[in-house]
C-alpha positions as CSV (number, residue, x, y, z in Angstrom):
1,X,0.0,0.0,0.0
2,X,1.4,3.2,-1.0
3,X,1.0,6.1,1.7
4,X,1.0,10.3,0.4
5,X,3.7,11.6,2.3
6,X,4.1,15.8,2.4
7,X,7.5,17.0,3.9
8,X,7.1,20.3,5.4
9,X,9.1,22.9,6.9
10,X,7.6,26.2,8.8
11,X,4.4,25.0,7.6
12,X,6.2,25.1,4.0
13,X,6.1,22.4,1.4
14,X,9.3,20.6,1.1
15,X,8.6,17.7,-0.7
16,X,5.6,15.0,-1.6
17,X,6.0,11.9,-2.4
18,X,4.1,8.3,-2.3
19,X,6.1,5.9,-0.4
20,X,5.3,2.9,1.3
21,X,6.9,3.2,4.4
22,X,6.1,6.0,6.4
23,X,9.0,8.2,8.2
24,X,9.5,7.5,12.1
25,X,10.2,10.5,14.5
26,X,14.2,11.3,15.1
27,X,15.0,9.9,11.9
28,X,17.7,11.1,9.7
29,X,17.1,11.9,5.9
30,X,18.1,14.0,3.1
31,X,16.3,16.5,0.9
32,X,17.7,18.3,-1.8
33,X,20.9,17.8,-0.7
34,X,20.4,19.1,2.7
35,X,20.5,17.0,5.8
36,X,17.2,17.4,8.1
37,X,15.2,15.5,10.4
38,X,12.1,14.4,11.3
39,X,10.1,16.1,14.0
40,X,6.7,15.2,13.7
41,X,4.6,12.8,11.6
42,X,0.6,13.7,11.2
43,X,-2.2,11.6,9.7
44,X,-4.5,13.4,7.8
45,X,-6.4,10.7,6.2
46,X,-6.2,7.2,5.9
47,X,-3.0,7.4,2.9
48,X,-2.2,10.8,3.6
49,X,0.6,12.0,6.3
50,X,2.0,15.0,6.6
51,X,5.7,15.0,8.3
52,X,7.2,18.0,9.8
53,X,11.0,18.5,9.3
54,X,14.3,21.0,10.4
55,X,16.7,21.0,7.6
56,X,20.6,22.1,8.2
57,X,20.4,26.0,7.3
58,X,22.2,26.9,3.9
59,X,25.5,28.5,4.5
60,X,25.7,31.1,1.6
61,X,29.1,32.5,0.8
62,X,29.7,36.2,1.3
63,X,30.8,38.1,-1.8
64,X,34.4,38.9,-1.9
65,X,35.1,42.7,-1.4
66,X,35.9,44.6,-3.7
67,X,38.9,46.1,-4.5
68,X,38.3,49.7,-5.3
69,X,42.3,50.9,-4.9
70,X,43.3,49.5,-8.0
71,X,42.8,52.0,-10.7
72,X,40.4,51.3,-13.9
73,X,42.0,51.3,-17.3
């Protein structure tokens, strides 16, 4: 039996997908590349779950400053 899973983040919409094993609590998984894991798991009907997750934040790079002293040609 296949079960509609909705991964959500701040009430946000991560991810859905039909799987047939349904995500415990504390368990470790990967979305898009980013590590999270599992928090909560809901049943909102008899197939469909929603499970609430905390993904690693995204370090973005600062931009690299920018040399004004050199002179423009």
């Amino acid at each position: 039996m296949l079960f509609a899973v909705h991964y959500l983040e701040n009430n946000t919409p991560v991810l859905s997908q039909c799987l047939e094993r349904i995500p415990e609590v504390d368990e470790d998984l990967k979305i898009k590349g980013r590590q999270g894991k599992v928090v909560n798991v809901v049943q909102i009907e008899e197939c469909k779950y929603h499970v609430h997750v905390v993904l690693e934040k995204v370090n973005k790079k600062q931009a690299l400053l920018k040399d004004d002293k050199k002179k423009r040609r």
